[in-house]
C-alpha positions in Angstrom: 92.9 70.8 39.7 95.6 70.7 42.0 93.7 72.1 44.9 91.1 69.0 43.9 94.2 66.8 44.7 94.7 68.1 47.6 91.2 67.6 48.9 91.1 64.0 48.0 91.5 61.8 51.1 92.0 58.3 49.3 95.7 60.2 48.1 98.5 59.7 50.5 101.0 61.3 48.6 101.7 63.9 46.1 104.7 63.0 44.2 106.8 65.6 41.9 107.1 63.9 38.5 109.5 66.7 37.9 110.5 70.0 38.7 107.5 72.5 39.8 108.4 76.0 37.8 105.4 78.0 38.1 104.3 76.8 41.7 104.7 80.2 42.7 102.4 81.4 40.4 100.2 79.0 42.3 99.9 80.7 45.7 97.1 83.5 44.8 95.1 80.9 43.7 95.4 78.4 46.3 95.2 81.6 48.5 91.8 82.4 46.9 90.6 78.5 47.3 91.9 78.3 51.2 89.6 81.4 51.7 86.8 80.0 50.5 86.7 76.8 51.2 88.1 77.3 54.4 91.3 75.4 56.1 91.9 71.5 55.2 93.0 69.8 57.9 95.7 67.1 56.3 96.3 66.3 52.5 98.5 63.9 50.8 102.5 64.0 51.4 103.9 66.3 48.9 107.3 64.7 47.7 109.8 66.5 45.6 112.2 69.4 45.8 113.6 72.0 44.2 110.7 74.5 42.5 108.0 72.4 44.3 109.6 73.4 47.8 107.7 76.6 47.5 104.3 74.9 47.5 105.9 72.3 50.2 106.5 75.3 52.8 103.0 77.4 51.3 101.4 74.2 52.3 103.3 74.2 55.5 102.9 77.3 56.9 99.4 77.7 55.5 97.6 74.5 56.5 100.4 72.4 58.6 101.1 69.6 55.7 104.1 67.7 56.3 106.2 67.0 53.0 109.0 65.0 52.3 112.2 66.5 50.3 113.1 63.5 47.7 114.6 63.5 43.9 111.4 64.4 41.5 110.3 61.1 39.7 111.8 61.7 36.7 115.5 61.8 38.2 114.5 57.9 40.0 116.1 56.3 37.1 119.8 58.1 37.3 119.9 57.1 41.0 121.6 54.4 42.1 
């Protein structure tokens, strides 16, 4: 599902409702997908931090995504 996201060209970003435990678990998969479906050229802004930074620099390094390090969307509200 996420790598269906990513494909999506009418998505500009990607925004981190909260933390992303488990992204790691991600990056076989996505590994798999990228192999197969070969290299996508740009995909939506990835915003977040903390456990979604490993799928920020996968996407990176992988595929040349830009992201953008910013408070998940669940910590909006405490900001001020």
């Amino acid at each position: 599902e996420v790598f269906k996201l990513f494909c999506q060209r009418d998505i500009d970003y990607l925004w981190a409702a909260r933390g992303g435990f488990g992204c790691l678990k991600l990056l076989p998969y996505l590994d798999k997908l990228f192999e197969t479906k070969g290299p996508l050229p740009s995909g939506p802004v990835i915003v977040g931090y903390s456990d979604i930074t490993v799928l920020q620099l996968y996407l990176y390094f992988k595929a040349g995504w830009i992201s953008i390090s910013a408070p998940n969307l669940v910590e909006l509200p405490r900001l001020s």
